[in-house]
ZABAKE-625481 format. One line per 5 residues: number of its first residue (from 1); their letters; for each residue x, y, z of N, C-alpha, C. Coordinates in Angstrom, 2 decimals. Example, Ala and Ser with C-alpha at 12.3 -4.5 7.8 and 13.67 -1.06 7.14 Angstrom:
% ZABAKE-625481
1) as) 13.19,-5.69,7.80,12.30,-4.50,7.80,13.20,-3.30,7.80; 12.85,-2.25,7.08,13.67,-1.06,7.14,12.90,0.03,7.87;
This chain:
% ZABAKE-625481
1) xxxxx) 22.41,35.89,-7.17,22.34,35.43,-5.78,23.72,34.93,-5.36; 23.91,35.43,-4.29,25.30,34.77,-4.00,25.50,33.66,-3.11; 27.07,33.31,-2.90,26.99,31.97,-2.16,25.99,31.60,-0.96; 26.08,32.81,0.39,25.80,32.52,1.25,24.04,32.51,1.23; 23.51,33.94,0.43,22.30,33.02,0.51,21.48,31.72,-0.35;
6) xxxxx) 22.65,31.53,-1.50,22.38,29.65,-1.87,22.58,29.09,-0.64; 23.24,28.67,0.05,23.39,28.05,1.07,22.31,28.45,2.21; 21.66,29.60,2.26,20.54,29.59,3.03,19.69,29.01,2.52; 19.07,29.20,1.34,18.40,28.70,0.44,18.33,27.01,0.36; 19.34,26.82,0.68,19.25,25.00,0.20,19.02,25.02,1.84;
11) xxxxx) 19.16,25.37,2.63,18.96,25.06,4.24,17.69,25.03,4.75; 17.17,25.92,3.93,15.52,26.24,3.77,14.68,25.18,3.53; 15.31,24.55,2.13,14.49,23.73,1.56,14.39,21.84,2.59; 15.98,22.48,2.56,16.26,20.93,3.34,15.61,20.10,4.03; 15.15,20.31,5.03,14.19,19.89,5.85,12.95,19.42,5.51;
16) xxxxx) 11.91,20.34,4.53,11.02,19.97,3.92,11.03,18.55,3.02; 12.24,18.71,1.87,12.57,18.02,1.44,12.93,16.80,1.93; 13.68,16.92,2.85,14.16,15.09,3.54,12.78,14.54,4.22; 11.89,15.59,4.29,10.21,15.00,4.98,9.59,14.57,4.05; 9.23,15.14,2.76,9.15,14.21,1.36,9.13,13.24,0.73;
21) xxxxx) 10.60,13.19,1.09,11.19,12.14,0.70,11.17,10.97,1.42; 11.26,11.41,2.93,10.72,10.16,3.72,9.74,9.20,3.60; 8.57,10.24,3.63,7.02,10.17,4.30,6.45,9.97,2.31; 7.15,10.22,1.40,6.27,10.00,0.42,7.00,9.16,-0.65; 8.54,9.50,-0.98,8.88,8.65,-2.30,9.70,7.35,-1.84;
26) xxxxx) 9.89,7.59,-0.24,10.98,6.16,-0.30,9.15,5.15,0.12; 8.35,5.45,0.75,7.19,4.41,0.24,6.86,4.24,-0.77; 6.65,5.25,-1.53,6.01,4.33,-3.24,7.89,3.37,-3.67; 8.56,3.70,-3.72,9.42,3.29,-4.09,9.63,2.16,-3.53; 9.60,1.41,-2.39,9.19,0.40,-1.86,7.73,-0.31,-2.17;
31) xxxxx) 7.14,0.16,-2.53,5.82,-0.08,-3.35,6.33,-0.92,-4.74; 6.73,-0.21,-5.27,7.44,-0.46,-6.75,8.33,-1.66,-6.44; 9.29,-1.37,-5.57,10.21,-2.40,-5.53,9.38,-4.11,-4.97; 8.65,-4.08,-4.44,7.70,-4.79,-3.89,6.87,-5.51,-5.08; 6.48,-4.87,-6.11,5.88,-5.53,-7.33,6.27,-6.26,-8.13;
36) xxxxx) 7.61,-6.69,-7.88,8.85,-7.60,-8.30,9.03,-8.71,-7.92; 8.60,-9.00,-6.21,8.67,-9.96,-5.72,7.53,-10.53,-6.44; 7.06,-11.97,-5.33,6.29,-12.81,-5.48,6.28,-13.30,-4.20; 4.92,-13.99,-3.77,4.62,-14.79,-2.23,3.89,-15.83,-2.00; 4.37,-16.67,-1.72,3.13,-17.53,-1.70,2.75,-18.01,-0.22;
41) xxxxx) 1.51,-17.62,0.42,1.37,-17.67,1.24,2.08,-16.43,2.26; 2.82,-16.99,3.11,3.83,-16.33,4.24,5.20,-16.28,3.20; 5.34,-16.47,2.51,6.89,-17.32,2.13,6.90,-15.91,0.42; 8.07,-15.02,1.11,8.20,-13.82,0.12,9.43,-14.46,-0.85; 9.01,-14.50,-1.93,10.47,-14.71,-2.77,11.18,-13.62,-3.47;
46) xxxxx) 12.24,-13.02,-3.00,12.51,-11.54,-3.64,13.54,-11.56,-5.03; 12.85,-12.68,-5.71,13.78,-12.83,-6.97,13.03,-12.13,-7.96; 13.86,-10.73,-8.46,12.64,-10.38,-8.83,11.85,-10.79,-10.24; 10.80,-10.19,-10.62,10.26,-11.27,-11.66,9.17,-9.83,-12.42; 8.97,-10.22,-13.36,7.54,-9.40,-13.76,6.13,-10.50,-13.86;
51) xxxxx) 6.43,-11.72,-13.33,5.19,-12.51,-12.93,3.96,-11.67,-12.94; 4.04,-10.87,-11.39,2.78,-10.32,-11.27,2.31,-9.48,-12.00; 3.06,-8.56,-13.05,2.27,-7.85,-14.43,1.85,-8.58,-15.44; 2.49,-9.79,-15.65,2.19,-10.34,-16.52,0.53,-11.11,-15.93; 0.38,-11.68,-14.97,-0.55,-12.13,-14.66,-2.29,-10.86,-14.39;
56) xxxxx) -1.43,-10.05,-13.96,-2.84,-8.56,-14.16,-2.55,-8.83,-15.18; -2.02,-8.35,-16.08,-2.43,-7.48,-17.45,-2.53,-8.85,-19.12; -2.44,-9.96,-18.78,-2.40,-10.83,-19.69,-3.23,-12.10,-19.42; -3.31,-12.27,-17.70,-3.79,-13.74,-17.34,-5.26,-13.77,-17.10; -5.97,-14.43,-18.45,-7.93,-14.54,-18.44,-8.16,-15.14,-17.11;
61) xxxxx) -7.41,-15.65,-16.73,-7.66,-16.72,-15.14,-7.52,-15.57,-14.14; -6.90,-14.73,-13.66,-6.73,-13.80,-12.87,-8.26,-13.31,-12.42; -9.08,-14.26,-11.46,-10.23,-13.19,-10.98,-11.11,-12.67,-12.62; -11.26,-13.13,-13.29,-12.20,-13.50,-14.28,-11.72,-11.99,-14.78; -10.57,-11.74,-15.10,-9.67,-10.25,-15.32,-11.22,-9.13,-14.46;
66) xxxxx) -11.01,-9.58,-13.34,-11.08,-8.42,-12.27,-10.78,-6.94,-12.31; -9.50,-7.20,-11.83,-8.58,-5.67,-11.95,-8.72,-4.73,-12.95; -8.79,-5.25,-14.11,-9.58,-4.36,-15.76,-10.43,-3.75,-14.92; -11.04,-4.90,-14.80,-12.83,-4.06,-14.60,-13.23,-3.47,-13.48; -12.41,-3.48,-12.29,-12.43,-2.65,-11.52,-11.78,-1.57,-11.78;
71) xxxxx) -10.50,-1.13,-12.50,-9.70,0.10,-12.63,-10.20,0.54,-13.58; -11.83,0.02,-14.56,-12.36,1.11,-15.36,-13.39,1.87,-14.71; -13.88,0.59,-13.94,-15.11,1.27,-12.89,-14.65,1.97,-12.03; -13.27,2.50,-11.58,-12.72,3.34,-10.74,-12.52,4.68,-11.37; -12.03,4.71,-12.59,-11.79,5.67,-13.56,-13.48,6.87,-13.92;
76) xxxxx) -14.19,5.33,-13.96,-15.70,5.96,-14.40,-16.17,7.04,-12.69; -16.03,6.18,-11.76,-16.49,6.79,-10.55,-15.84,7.95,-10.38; -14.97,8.26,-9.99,-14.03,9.46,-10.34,-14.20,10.40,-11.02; -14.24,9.88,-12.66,-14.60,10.86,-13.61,-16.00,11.98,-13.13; -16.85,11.21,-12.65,-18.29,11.31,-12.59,-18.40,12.08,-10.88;
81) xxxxx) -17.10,11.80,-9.95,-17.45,12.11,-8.69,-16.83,13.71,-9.13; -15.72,13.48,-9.93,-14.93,15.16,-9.97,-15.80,16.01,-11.30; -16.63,15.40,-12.02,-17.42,16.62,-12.70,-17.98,17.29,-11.72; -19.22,16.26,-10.74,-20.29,16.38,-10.12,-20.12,17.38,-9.16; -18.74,17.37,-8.58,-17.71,18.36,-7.15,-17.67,19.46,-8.10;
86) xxxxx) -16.96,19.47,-8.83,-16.73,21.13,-9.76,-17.64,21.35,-10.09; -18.91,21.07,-10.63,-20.12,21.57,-11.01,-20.57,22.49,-9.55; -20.69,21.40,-8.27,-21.50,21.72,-7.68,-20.55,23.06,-7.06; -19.16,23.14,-6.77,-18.41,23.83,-6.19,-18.14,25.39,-6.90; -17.94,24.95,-8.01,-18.22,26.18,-8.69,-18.95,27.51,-8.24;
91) xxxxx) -20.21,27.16,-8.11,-21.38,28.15,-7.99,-20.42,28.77,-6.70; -20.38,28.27,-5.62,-20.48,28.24,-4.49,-18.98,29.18,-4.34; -18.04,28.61,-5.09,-16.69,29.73,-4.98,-17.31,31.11,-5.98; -18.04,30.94,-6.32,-18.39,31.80,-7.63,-19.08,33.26,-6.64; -20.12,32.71,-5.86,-21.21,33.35,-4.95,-20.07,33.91,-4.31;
96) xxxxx) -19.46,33.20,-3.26,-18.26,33.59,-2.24,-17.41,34.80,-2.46; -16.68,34.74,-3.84,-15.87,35.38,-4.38,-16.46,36.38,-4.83; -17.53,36.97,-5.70,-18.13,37.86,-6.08,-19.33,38.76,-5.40; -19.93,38.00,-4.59,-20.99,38.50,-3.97,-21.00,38.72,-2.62; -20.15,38.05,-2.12,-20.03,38.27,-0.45,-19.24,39.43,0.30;
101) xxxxx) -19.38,40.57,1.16,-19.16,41.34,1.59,-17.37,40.98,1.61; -16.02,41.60,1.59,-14.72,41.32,1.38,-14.52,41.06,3.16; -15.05,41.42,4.10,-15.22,41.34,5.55,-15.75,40.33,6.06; -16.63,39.12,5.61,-17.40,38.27,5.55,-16.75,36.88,4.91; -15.85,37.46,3.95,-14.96,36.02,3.34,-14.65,35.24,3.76;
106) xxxxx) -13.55,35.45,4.96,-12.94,34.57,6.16,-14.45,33.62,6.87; -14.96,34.25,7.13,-16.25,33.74,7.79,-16.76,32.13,6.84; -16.64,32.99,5.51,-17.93,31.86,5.00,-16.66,30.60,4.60; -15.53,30.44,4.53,-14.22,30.09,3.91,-14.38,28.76,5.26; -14.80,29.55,6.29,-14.78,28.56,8.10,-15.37,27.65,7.87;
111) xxxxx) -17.21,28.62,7.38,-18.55,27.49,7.16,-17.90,26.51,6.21; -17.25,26.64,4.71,-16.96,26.20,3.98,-16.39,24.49,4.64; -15.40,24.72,5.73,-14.08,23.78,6.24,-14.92,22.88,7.14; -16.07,23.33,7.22,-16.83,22.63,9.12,-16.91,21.14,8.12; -16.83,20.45,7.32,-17.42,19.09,7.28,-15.81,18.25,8.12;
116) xxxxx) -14.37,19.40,7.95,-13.32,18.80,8.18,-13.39,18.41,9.28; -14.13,18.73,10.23,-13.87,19.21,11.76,-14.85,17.27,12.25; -15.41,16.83,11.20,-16.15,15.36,11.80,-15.00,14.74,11.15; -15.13,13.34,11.27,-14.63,12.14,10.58,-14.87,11.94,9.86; -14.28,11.52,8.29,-14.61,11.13,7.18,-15.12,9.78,7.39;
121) xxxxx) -15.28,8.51,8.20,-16.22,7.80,8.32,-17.49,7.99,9.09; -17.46,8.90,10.23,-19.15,9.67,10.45,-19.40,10.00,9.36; -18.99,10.75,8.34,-19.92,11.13,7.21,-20.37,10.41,5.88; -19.49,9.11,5.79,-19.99,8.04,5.16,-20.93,7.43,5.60; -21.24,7.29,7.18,-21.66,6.41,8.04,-23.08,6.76,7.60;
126) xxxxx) -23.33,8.56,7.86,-24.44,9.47,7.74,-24.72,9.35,6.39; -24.32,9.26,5.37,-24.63,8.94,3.79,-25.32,7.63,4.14; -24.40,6.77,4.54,-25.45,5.09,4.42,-26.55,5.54,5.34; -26.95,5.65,6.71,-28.34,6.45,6.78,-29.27,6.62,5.97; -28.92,7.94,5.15,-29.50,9.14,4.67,-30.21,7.92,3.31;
131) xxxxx) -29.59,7.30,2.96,-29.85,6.58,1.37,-30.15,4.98,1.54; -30.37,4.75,3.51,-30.84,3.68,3.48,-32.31,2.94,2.85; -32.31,1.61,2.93,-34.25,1.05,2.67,-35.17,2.04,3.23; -34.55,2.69,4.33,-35.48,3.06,5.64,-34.77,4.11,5.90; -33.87,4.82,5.07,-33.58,5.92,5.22,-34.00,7.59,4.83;
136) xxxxx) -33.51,8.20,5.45,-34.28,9.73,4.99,-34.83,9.72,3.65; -34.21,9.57,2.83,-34.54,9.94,1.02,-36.16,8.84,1.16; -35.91,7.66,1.09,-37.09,7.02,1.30,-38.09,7.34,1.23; -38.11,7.84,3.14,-39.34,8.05,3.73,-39.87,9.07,3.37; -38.53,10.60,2.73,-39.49,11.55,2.62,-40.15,11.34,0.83;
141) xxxxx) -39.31,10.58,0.14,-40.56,10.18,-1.15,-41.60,9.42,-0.93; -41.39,8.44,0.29,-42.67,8.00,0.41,-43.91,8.79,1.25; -43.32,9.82,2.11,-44.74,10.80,2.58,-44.73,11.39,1.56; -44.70,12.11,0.85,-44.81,12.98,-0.33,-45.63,12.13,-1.70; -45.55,10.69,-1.46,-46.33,10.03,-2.01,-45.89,9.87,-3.95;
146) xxxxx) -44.63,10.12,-3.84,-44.25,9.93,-5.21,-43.73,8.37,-4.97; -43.56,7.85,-4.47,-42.91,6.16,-4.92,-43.93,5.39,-3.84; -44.34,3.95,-3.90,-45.35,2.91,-3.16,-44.30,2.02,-2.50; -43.05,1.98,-2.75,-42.07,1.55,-1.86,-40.42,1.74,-1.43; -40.12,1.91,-0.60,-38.78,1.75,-0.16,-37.99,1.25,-1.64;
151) xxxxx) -36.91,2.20,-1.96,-36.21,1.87,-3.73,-34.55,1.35,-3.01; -34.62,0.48,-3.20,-32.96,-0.25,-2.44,-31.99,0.13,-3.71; -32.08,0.78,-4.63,-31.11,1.30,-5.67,-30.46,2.34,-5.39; -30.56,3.09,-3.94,-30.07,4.59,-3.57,-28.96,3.66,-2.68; -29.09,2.62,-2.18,-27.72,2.18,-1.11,-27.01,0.82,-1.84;
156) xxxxx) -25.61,1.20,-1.91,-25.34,-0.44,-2.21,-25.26,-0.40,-3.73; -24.57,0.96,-4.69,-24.65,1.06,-5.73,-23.74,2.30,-6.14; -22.88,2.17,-7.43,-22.20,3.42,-7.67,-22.89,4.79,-7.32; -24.00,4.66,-7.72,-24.50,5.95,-7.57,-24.48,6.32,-5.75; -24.57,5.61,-4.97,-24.76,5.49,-3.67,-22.54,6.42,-2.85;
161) xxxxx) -22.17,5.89,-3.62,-20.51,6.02,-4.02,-20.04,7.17,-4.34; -20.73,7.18,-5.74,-20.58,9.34,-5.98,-21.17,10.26,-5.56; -22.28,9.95,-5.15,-22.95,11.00,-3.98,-22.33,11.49,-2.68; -21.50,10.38,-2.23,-20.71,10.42,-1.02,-19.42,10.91,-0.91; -18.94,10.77,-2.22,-17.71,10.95,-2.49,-17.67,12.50,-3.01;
166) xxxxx) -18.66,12.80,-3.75,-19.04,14.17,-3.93,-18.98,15.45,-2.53; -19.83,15.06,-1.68,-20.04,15.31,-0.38,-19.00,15.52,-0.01; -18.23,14.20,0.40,-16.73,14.41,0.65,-15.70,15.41,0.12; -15.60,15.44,-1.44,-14.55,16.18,-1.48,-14.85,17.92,-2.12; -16.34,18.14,-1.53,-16.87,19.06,-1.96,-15.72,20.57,-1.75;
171) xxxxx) -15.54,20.62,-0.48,-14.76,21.55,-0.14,-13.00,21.32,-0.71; -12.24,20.64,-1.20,-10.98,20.68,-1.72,-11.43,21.29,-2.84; -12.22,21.10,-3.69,-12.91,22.19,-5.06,-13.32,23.11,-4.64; -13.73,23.52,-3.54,-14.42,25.17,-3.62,-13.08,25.99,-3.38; -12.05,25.97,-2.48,-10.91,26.46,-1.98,-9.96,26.55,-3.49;
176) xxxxx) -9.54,26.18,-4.30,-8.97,26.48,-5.05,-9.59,27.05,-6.14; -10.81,26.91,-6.83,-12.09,27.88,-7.44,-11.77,29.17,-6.83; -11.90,29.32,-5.63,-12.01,30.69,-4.93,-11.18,31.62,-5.01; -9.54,30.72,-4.73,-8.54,31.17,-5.27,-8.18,31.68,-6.74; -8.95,31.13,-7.22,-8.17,31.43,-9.01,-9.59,32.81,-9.06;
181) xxxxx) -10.53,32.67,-8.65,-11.39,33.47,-8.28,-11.20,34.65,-8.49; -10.67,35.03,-7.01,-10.25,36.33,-6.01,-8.82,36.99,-7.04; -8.33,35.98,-7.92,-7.80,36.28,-8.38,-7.33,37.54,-10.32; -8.98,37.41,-10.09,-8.80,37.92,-11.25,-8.98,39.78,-11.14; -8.95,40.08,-11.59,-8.75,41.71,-11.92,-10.33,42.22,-12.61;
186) xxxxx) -10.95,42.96,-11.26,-12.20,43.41,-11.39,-12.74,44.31,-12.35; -11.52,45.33,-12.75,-11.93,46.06,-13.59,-11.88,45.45,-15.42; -11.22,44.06,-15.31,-11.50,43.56,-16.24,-13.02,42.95,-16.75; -13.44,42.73,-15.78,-14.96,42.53,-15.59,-15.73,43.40,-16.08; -15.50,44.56,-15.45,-15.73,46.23,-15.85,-15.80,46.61,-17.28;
191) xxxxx) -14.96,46.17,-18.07,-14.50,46.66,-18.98,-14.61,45.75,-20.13; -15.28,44.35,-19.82,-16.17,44.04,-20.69,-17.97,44.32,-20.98; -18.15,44.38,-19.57,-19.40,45.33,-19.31,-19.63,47.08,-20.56; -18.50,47.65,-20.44,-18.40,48.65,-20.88,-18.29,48.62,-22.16; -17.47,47.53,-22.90,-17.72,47.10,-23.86,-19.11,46.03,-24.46;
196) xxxxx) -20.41,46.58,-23.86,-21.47,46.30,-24.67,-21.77,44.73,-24.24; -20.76,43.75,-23.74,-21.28,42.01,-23.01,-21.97,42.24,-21.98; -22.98,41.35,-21.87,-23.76,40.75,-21.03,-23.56,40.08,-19.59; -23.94,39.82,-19.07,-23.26,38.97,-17.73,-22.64,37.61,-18.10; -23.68,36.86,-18.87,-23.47,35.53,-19.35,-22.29,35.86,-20.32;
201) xxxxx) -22.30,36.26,-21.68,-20.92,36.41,-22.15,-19.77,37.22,-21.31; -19.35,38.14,-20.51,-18.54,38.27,-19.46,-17.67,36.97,-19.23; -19.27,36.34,-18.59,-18.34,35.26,-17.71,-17.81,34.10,-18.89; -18.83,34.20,-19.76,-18.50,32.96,-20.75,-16.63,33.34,-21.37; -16.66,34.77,-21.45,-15.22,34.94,-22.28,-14.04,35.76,-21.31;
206) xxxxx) -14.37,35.91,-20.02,-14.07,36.56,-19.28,-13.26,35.84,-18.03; -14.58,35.77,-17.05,-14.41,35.12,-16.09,-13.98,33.93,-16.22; -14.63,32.89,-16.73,-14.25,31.16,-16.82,-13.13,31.28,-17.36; -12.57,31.55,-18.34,-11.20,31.49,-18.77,-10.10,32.09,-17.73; -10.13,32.94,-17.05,-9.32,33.49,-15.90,-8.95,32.19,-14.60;
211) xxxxx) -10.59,31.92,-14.80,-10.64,30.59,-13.47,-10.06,29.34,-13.79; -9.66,29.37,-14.57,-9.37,27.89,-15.20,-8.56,27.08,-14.50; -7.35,28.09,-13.90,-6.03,27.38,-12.97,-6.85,26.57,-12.08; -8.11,27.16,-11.50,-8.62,26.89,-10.07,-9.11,25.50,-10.47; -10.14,25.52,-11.47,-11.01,24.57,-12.33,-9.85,23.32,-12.26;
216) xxxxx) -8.81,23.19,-12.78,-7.62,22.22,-13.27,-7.35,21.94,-12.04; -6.94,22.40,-10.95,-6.27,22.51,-9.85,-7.84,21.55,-9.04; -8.73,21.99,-9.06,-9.79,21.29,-8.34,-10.02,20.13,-8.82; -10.05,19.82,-9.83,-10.08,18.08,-10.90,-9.19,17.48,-10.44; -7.89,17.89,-10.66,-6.75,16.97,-9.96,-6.73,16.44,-8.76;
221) xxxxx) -7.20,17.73,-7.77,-7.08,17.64,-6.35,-8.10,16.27,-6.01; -9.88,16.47,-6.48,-10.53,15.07,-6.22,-10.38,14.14,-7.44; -10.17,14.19,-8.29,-9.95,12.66,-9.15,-9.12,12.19,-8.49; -7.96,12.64,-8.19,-6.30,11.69,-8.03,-6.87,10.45,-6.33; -7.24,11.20,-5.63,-7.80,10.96,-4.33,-8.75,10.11,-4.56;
226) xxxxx) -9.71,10.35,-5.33,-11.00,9.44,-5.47,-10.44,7.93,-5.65; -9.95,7.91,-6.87,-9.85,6.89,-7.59,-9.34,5.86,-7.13; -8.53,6.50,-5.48,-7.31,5.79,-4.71,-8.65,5.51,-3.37; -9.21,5.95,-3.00,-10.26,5.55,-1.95,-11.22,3.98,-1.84; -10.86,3.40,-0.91,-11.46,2.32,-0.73,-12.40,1.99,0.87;
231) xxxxx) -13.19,3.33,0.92,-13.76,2.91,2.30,-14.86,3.49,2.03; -15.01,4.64,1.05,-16.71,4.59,0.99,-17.09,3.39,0.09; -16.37,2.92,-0.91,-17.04,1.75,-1.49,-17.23,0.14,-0.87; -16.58,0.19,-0.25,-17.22,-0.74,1.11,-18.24,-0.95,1.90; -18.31,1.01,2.29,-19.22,0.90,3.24,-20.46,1.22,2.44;
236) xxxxx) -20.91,1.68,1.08,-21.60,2.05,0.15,-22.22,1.72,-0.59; -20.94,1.32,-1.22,-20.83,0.81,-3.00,-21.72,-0.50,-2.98; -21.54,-1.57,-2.35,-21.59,-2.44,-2.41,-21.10,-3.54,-3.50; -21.19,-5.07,-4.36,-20.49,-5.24,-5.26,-20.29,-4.80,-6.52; -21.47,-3.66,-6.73,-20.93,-3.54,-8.06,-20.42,-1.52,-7.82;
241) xxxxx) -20.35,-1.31,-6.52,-19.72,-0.12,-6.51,-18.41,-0.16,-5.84; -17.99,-1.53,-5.75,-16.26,-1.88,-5.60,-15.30,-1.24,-6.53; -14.00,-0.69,-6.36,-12.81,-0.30,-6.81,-12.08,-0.61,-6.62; -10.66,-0.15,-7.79,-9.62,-1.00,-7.72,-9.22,-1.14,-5.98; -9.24,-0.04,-5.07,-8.84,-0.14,-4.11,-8.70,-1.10,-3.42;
246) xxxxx) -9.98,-1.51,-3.53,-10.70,-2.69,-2.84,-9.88,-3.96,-3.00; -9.62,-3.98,-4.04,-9.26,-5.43,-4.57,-7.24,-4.88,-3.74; -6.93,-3.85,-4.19,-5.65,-3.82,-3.17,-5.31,-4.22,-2.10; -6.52,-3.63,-1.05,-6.30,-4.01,0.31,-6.85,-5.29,0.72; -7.40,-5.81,-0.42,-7.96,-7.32,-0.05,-6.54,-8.14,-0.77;
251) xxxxx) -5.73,-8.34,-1.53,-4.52,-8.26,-1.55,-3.30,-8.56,-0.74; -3.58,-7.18,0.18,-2.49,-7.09,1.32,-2.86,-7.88,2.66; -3.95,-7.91,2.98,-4.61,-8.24,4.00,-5.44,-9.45,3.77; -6.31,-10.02,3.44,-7.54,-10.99,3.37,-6.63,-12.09,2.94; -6.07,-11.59,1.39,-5.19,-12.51,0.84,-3.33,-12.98,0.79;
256) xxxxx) -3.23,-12.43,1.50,-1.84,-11.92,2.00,-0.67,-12.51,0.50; -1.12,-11.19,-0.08,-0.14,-11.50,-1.41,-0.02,-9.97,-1.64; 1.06,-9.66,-0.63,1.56,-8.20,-0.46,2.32,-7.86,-2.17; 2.80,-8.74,-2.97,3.71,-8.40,-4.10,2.34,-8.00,-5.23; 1.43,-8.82,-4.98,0.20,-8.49,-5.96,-0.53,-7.34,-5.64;
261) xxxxx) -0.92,-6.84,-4.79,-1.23,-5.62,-4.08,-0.06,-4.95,-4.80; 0.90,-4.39,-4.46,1.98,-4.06,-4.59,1.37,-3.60,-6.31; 1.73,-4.72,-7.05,1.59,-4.45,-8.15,0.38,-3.81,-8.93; -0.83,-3.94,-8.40,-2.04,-3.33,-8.69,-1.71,-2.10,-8.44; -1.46,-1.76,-7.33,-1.23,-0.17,-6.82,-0.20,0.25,-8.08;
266) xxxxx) 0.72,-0.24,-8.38,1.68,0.59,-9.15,0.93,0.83,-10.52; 0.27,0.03,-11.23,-0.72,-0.30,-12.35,-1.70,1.12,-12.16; -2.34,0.94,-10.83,-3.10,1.85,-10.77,-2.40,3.72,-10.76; -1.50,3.64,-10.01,-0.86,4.80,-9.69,-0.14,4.98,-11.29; 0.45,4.29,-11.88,0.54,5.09,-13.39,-0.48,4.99,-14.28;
271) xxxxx) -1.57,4.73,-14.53,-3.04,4.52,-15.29,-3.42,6.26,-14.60; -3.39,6.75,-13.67,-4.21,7.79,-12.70,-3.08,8.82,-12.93; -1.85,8.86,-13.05,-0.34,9.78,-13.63,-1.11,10.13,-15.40; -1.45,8.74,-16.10,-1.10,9.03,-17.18,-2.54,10.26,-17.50; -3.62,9.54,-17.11,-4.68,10.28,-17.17,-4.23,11.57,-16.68;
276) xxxxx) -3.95,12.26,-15.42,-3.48,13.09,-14.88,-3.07,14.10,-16.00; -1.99,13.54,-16.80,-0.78,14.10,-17.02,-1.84,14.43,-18.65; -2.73,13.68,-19.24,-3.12,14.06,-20.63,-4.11,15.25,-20.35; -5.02,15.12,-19.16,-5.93,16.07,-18.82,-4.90,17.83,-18.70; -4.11,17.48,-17.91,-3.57,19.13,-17.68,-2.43,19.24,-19.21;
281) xxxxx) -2.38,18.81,-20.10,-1.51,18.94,-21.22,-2.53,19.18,-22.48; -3.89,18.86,-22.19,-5.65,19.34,-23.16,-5.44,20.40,-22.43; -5.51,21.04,-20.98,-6.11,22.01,-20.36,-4.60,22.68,-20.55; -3.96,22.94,-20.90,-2.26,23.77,-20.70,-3.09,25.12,-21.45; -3.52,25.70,-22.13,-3.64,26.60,-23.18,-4.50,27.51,-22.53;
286) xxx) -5.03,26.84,-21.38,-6.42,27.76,-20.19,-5.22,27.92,-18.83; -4.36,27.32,-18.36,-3.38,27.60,-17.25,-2.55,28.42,-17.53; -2.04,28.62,-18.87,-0.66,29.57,-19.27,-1.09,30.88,-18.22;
């Protein structure tokens, strides 16, 4: 490549890049730098200190070590919201990709996107509804006559949390499934067929191993997101379906100890890297 189109090349990138960098690393980096300070009250002291790690990660007085136990119960919700999404998403890129007319794709890819087109709090809003005392699930077990009362364990509970959160990030998992999908080479399909496999072994040694990028690519996409969400467990969870989030923005706001916030987030954001980073380094041998 020669000079002038390096120099197009970096001209290209440029722009993107200084938007990046704006809009994404000089905030965490101010994040970070922020976990140094200390505040008490209104009154920021920017000397910096590792106080506030030491106090998460060592101090029994800290909120009866809170933050632990919320950033495991965040880890657990997550874990459990991004099986539950790839399980359910799967099928659904699976159907799409294989069975649907190649003229028809675009179409169902639309249906797929319509939850984007409401508000992600209308559709929390519609979850608390749906899983209220007196909500849909309820009433229709109670005409159907399997339960004698209203079960208050469907609202106001993790499980109330991953259902919603499921819902939510149903479609970021089907779109990249689909992709790794569409991607594989049909007559390879073919040609285990021909070689004497079954549908189920096909896909067992075939297909799923091809999909895998999509599979990895869809885990990342809702764990990383989940784990960082603090508004369905509010409006949901109730106290024992609280996350670390929670305790962040109560932090920045309720408690106005922006350096402690600060520091949870960074705690949290490398705990959710490291996980990140061990999951796709187990899964490297299915992406090659």
């Amino acid at each position: 490549m020669g000079h002038g189109e390096t120099s197009k090349g970096w001209a290209l990138i440029a722009p993107p890049a200084l938007y990046a960098l704006a809009l994404l690393a000089l905030p965490l980096g101010a994040v970070v730098v922020l976990s140094f300070f200390t505040q008490d009250f209104l009154t920021l002291d920017t000397t910096p200190t590792l106080e506030n790690y030491r106090i998460v990660l060592t101090d029994p007085g800290f909120a009866g070590q809170l933050p632990r136990t919320l950033l495991v119960r965040s880890v657990t919700i997550a874990g459990l919201v991004t099986v539950c999404t790839v399980l359910l998403a799967y099928p659904v890129a699976y159907y799409v990709s294989f069975h649907v007319a190649p003229e028809r794709k675009s179409l169902w890819l639309f249906l797929i996107t319509i939850p984007f087109w409401t508000s992600y709090l209308v559709r929390v809003f519609l979850w608390k509804v749906i899983l209220n005392f007196d909500g849909v699930v309820n009433r229709t077990l109670l005409n159907l006559g399997w339960i004698d009362e209203p079960i208050r364990a469907f609202l106001y509970s993790p499980a109330a949390v991953v259902i919603t959160l499921t819902h939510a990030f149903a479609p970021f998992a089907i779109l990249p499934i689909f992709v790794a999908l569409e991607k594989i080479d049909r007559p390879l399909l073919e040609a285990s067929r021909d070689l004497g496999e079954g549908t189920l072994r096909t896909f067992a040694r075939v297909t799923l191993p091809l999909s895998m990028p999509g599979v990895v690519a869809a885990v990342l996409i809702v764990f990383i997101p989940t784990i960082g969400d603090y508004v369905t467990p509010r409006l949901v969870g109730g106290p024992d379906g609280l996350m670390i989030a929670n305790l962040i923005q109560s932090q920045f706001g309720r408690l106005s100890n922006a350096p402690m916030g600060a520091t949870l987030a960074v705690i949290a954001m490398a705990s959710v890297g490291l996980i990140s980073l061990l999951f796709v380094l187990a899964t490297r041998r299915w992406t090659r």
